[in-house]
N, C-alpha and C positions, 0 to 999 in steps of 0.2 A: 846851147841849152837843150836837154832832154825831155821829151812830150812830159810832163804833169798835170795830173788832174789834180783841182781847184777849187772849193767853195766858199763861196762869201757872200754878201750879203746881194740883194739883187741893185740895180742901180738905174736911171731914167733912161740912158744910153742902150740897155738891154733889152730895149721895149722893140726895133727890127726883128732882130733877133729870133725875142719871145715869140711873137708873131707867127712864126713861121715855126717854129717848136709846136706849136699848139695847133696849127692847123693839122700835126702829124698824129695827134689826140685822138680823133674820135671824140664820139659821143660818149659822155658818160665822166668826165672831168669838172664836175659841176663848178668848184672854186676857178677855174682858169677859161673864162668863156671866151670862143674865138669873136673876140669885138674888140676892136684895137683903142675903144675912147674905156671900154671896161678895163679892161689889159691894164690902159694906163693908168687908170683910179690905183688898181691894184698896186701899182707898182710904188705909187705916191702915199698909199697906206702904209707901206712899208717902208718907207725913207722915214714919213712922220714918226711913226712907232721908235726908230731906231731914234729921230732926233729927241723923242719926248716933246713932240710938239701936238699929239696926237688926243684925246678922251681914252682910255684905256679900256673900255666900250668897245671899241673898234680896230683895239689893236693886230697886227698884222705883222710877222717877220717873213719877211722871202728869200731862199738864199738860188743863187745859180750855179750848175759845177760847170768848169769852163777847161776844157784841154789849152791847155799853156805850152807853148814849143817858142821855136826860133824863128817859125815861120808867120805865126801870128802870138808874139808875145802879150797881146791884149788879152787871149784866149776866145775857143771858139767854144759858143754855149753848149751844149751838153744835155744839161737836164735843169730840174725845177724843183724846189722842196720848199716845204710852208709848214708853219707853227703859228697858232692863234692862241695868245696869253689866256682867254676865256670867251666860250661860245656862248649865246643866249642871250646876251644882257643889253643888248641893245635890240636884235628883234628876235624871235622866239625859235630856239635850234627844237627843231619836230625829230623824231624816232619813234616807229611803232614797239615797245613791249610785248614780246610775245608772253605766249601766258595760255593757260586753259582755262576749260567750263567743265564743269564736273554736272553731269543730271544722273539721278539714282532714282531706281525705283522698287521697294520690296518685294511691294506685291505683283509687280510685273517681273520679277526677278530682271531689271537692266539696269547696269552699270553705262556708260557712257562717256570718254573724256576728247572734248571737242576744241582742239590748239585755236586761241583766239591771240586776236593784233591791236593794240589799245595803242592809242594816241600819245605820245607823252613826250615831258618836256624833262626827262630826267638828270640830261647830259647838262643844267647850264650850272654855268659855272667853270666847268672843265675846260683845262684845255687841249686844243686839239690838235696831232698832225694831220699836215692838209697837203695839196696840191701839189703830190708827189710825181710826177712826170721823167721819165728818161730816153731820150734820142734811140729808136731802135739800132740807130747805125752804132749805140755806144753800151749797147746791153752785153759787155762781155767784160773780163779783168776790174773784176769787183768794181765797178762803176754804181752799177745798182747799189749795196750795198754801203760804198761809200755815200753817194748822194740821199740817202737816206739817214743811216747811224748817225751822220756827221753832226746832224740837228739834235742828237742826245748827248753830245757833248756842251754844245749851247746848251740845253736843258738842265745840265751839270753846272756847269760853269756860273749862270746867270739864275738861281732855281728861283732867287724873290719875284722874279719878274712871272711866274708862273704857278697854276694852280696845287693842289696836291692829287690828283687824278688828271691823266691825260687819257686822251682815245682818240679812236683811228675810225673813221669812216671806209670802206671797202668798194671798191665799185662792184655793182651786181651785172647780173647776168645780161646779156644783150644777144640778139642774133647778127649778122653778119652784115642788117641792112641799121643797126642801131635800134631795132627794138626790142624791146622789155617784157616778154611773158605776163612779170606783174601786175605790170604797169595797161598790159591787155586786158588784164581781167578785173582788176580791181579801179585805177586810177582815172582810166581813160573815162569812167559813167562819170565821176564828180568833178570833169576838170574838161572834156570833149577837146584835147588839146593833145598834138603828139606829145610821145615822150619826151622828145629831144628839147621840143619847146619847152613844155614845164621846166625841164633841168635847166634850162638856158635862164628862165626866167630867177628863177632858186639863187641863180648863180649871181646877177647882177644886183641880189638883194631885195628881187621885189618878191618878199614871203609871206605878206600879209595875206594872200589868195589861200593860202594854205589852210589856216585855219576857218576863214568865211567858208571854204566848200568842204575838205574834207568830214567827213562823221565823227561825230564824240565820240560814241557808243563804241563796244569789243563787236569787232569783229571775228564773225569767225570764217577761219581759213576754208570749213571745207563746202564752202558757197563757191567759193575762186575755181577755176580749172587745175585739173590734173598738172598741166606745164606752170602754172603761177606756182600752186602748191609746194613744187617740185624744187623751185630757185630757192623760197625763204633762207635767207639765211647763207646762202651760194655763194661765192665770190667767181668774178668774171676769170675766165682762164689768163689773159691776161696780167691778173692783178694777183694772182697765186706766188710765185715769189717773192711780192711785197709780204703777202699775208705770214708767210714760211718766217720770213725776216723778223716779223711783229712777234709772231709766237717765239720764237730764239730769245728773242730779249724781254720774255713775260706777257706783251699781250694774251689776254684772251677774251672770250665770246662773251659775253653776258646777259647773253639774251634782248639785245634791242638792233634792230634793223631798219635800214633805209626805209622812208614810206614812199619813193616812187620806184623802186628797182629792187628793194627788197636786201641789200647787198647786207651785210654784217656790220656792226658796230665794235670793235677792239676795244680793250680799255686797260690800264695799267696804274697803280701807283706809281708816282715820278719815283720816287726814292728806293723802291724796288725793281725799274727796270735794270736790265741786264747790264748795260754800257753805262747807264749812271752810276751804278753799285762799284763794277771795275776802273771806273776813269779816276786817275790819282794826275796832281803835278808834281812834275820831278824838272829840274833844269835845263835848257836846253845847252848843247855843246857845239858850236860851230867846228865843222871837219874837213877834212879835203876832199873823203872819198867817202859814198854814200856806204851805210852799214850792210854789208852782205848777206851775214845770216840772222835767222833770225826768223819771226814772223809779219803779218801786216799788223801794224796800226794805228787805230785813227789817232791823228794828233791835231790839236789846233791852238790857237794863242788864248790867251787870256781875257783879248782885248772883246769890245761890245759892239759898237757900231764899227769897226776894223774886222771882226772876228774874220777867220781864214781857217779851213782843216784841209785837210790831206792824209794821204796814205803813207807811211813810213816804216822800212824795215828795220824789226828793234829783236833785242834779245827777250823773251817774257821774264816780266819782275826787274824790269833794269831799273837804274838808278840816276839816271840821265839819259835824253835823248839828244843821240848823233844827228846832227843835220848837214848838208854841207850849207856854203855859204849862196847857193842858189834857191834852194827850198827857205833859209833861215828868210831869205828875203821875200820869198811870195808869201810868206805864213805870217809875216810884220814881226818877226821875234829877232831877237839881239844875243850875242852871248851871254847865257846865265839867266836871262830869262827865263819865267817859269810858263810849260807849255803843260796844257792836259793832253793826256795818253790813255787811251784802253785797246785791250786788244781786239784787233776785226771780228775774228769768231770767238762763238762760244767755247769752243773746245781749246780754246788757249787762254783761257781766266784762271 
């Protein structure tokens, strides 16, 4: 068997694993907290969601990309991806709006425009990608990319199950010891708690602190320091390929940001992202030899709680996809079966 990279759905067995993926995180992962009784909620959100056993409140999809070889045909975890059918509606998704104060004054001849940060709960509803994580040892040969896009094929594939605006949460800016500029200047007076801890706390759901301490009222920015000022709106170096990838396929900024790190909020209509617009099914074609030329891309089954994607070399515009009989079986498809397809990059739609 040849290494292949994998995604599907996450599963109770992946929770070692996960573990140890996530301790490689860092601060600033709010959805994936290193707590292994959290981990596992998370992981059981996600089983439910796929069984429909779940309140749709709380629904939850996790997928894992797993290297598949000969040597551990179980596959070796990878990375982490997440999709929440809708944020909010069970406790309240917070983002500050940025926004201005305009003060004029005639007779003093001054204008004045003062960027302010208001509280709001604009995003519920929406759904969101989430807990996007990838193995540094696996950041190379579109892995990122894969373990990302693969989730807009589900998103295609399955769209009743999903809102009609999705977004993307960003992580902000940190310095090297995990702290937050912002979160120095602005979070730390209403909450006397490190950074790491609030987001920790964020993370396992307990959000009600959020609105008992944060302030109603606009804020304005130029009370914050120079270095807070400076991030609004920033995404973590780290998290800048993610973000590259998001704007490829249509996200963009909209003006609301994290309120403890400040990081950006992405947003997209579902049916105008990039990989939903191009993903078509065409047939699948069991073959002996994997397709040569051609370009990447992503292909996955049809199936829901099975789902499976991967990367595959196809001709662009084809009419069928070649699979051999080793991919046809890690993907769950059969001859003739119908697979979605789009291609990996933008520059091949």
């Amino acid at each position: 068997m040849t290494t292949t990279m994998l995604l599907r759905p996450i599963a109770l067995s992946d929770l070692p694993a996960l573990i140890e993926l996530v301790g490689r995180a860092g601060v600033g992962l709010t959805t994936l907290p290193p707590n292994q009784i959290e981990l596992r909620k998370r992981i059981e959100a996600s089983e439910a969601t796929f069984a429909g056993t779940t309140d749709p409140r709380d629904g939850l999809y996790l997928f894992v990309l797993l290297e598949v070889s000969a040597a551990a045909p179980a596959g070796k975890l990878a990375g982490i991806c997440g999709v929440a059918p809708a944020v909010g509606l069970r406790q309240p998704w917070y983002s500050y709006r940025v926004g201005q104060v305009v003060h004029a004054s005639q007779e003093l001849n001054i204008f004045t425009q003062t960027p302010t940060l208001f509280l709001s709960n604009d995003h519920t509803g929406h759904s969101e990608l989430c807990s996007l994580f990838l193995d540094p040892a696996y950041r190379k040969d579109k892995n990122g990319v894969l373990l990302s896009k693969s989730r807009l094929l589900f998103l295609a594939q399955h769209r009743g199950h999903f809102a009609d605006r999705v977004i993307a949460e960003l992580r902000g800016v940190t310095d090297a010891n995990g702290k937050s500029p912002f979160w120095e200047s602005l979070g730390r007076h209403f909450f006397s708690m490190e950074f790491a801890h609030a987001d920790y706390l964020t993370g396992i759901g307990k959000k009600s602190f959020v609105a008992e301490l944060m302030p109603k009222h606009p804020l304005y920015t130029s009370f914050l320091t120079p270095e807070a000022q400076a991030v609004i709106g920033v995404t973590h170096e780290l998290t800048r390929p993610a973000q590259a990838m998001l704007a490829s396929e249509g996200f963009r900024f909209a003006g609301h940001v994290d309120i403890f790190d400040a990081g950006p909020v992405v947003e997209a209509v579902v049916d105008d992202i990039g990989a939903v617009k191009a993903s078509r099914l065409v047939p699948a074609r069991i073959v002996d030899l994997p397709n040569a030329d051609g370009v990447a891309h992503l292909v996955s089954n049809t199936h829901y709680g099975d789902f499976r994607a991967s990367l595959v070399t196809l001709p662009t515009g084809t009419q069928a996809c070649p699979l051999t009989a080793e991919v046809a079986a890690l993907l769950k498809v059969k001859d003739g079966e119908d697979v979605r397809v789009a291609p990996l990059s933008t520059r091949d739609r």
